[in-house]
C-alpha positions in Angstrom: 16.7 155.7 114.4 14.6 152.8 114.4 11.6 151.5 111.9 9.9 148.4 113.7 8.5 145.8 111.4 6.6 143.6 113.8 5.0 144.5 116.7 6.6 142.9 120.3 5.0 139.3 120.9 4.4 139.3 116.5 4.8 136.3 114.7 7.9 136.1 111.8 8.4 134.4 108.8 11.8 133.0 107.8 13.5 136.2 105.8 11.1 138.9 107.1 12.1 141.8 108.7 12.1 142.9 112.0 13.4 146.1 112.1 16.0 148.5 110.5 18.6 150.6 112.4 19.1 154.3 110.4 22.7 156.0 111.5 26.4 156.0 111.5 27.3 152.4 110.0 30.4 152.5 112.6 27.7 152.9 115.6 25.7 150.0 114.1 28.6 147.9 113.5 29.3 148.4 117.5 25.7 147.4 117.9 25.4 144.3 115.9 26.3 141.5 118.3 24.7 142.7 121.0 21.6 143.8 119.5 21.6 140.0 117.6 22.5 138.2 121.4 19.7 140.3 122.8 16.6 140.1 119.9 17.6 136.2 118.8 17.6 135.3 122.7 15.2 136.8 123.7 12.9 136.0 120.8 14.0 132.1 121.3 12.8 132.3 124.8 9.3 133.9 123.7 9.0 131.5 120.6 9.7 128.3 123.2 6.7 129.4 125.5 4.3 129.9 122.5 4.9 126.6 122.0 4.4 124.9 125.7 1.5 127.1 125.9 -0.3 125.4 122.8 0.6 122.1 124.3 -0.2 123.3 127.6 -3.6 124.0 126.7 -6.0 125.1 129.3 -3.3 124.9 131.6 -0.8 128.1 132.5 2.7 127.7 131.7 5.0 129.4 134.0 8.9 130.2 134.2 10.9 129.6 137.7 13.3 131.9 139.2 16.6 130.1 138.0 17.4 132.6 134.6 20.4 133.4 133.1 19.2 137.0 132.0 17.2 137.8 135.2 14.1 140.3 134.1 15.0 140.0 130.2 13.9 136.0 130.1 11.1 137.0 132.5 9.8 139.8 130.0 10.2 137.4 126.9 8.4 134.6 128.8 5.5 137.5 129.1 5.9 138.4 125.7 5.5 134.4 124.5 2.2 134.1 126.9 3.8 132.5 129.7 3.6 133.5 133.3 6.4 135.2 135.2 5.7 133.8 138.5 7.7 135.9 141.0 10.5 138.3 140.0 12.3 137.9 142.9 12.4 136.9 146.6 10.7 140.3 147.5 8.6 140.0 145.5 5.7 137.9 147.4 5.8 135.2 150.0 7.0 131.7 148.9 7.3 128.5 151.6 10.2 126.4 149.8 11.9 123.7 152.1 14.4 125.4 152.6 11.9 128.3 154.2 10.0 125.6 156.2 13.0 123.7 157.5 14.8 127.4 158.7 11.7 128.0 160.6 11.2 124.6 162.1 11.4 124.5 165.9 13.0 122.0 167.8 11.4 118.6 166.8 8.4 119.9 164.6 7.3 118.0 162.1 6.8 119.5 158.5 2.5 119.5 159.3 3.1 121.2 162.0 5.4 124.0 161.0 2.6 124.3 158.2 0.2 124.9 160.0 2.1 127.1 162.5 3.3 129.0 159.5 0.2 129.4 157.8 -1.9 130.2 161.1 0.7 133.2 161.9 1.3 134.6 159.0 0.0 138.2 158.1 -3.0 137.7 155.5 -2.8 141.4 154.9 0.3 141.7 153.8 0.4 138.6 151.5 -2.5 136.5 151.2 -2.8 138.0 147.5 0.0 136.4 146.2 2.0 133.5 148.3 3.2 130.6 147.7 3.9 127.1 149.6 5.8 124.4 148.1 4.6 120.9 149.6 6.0 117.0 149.0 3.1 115.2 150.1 -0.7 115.2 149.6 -1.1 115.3 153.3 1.2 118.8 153.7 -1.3 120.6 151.1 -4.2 118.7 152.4 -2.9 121.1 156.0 -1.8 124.2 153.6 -5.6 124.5 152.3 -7.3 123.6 155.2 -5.5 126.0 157.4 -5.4 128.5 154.9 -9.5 128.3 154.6 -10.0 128.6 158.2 -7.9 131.6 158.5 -9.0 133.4 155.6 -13.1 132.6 157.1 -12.0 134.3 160.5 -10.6 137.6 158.8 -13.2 137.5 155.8 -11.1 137.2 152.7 -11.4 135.4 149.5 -7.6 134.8 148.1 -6.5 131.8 146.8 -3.3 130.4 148.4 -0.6 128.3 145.7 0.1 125.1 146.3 3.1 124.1 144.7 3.2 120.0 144.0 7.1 119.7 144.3 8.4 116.8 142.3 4.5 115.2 142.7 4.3 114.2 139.3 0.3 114.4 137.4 -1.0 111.3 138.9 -0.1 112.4 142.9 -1.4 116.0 141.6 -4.8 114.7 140.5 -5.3 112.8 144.1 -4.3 116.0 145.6 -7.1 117.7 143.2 -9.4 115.1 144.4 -9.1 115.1 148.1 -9.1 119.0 147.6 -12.4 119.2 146.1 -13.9 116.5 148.1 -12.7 118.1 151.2 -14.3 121.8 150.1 -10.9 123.3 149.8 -10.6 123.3 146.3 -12.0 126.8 145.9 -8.8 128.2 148.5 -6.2 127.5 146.2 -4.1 127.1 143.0 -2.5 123.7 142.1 0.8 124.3 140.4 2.6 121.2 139.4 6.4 121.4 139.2 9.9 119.5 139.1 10.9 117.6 136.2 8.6 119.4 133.6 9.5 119.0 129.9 8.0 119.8 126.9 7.5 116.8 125.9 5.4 115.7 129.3 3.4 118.1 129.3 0.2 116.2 127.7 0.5 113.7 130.8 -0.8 117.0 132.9 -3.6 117.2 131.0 -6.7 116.2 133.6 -4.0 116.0 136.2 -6.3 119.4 137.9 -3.5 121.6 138.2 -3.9 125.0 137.3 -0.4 126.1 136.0 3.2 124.0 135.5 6.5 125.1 136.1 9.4 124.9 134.9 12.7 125.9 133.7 13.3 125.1 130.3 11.0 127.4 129.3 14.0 130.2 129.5 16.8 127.5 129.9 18.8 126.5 127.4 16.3 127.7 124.9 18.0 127.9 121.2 17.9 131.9 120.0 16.0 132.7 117.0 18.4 132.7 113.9 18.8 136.1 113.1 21.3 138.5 111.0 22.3 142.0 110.6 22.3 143.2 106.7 23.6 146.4 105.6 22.8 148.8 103.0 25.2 151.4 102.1 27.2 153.4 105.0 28.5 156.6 106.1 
């Protein structure tokens, strides 16, 4: 049996409790480790985005897909306030360079692949959620523009994510800039990404990006201190 203390996504103080475990002390003896791995991970991971979200400010925190507890980091980067981004690969459609490069044909440059890509592409399938990673303020300059001209033609209003790979805040506020003077601004979602630390993150402030990405928000993440006390047993 279990008596819950703090609701999921609660805040703690140093010697509070979080819950208590009723039953056979051998059972909870088996359990202690891996309920403590689980809970202080977990809850590290959670208590880390908190953080990088008050930093963040306005601007969305989210994790990547590199975890070393697949859905479990995902759910405590939820719980902390953070965005989950995609799950997996099935999930929704994401351009990375590898994508673009395995779709290239003969001598196409990257543009044109872009705009080939985003011209064929099935809006109805993904045009809610997709996702194209670009290097260069002229490759998301093509990414919105083609996207906007398709998305007139068939009538919809979805934003399409512009990843900023490795762009840094300063290239990501041009791109914000040429964006908005071009009209485009409205098509899409400026996510900045690569190289993303906690302790950065102020130098995206005003940079016009919508969310940042990284890693460490579920990466090597130290686990909440916690510890199993017992009471009696049977």
């Amino acid at each position: 049996e279990i008596v819950r203390h703090v609701t999921e996504g609660g805040e703690i103080s140093e010697g509070g409790v979080i819950l208590e475990l009723l039953g056979n002390s051998v059972q909870v003896l088996q359990a202690e480790r891996i309920l403590l791995n689980i809970l202080g991970g977990l809850s590290g991971i959670a208590t880390n985005v908190a953080l990088w979200s008050e930093v963040a400010g306005e601007i969305r925190v989210a994790a990547t897909r590199k975890t070393d507890w697949g859905l479990l980091d995902k759910w405590a980067v939820h719980v902390g306030g953070g965005l989950t981004h995609r799950l997996s690969r099935g999930d929704s459609l994401m351009m990375k360079e590898n994508d673009l490069a395995a779709t290239k044909r003969g001598g196409e440059s990257d543009v044109d692949a872009l705009t080939r890509v985003v011209s064929s592409m099935d809006m109805d399938e993904h045009a809610e959620f997709t996702v194209f990673e670009v290097r260069e303020t002229e490759q998301a300059l093509v990414v919105a523009s083609t996207w906007s001209r398709v998305q007139k033609i068939r009538g919809g209003r979805e934003r399409v994510v512009i990843l900023l790979d490795n762009m840094g805040p300063e290239e990501a506020r041009r791109v914000d800039e040429i964006l908005s003077e071009s009209g485009l601004r409205q098509w899409c979602l400026l996510e900045g990404s690569g190289g993303v630390g906690l302790d950065s993150l102020s130098e995206w402030t005003g940079s016009g990006v919508d969310v940042v990405s990284s890693s460490a928000l579920n990466r090597g993440v130290a686990p909440l201190d916690l510890s199993m006390l017992f009471e009696g047993g049977v």
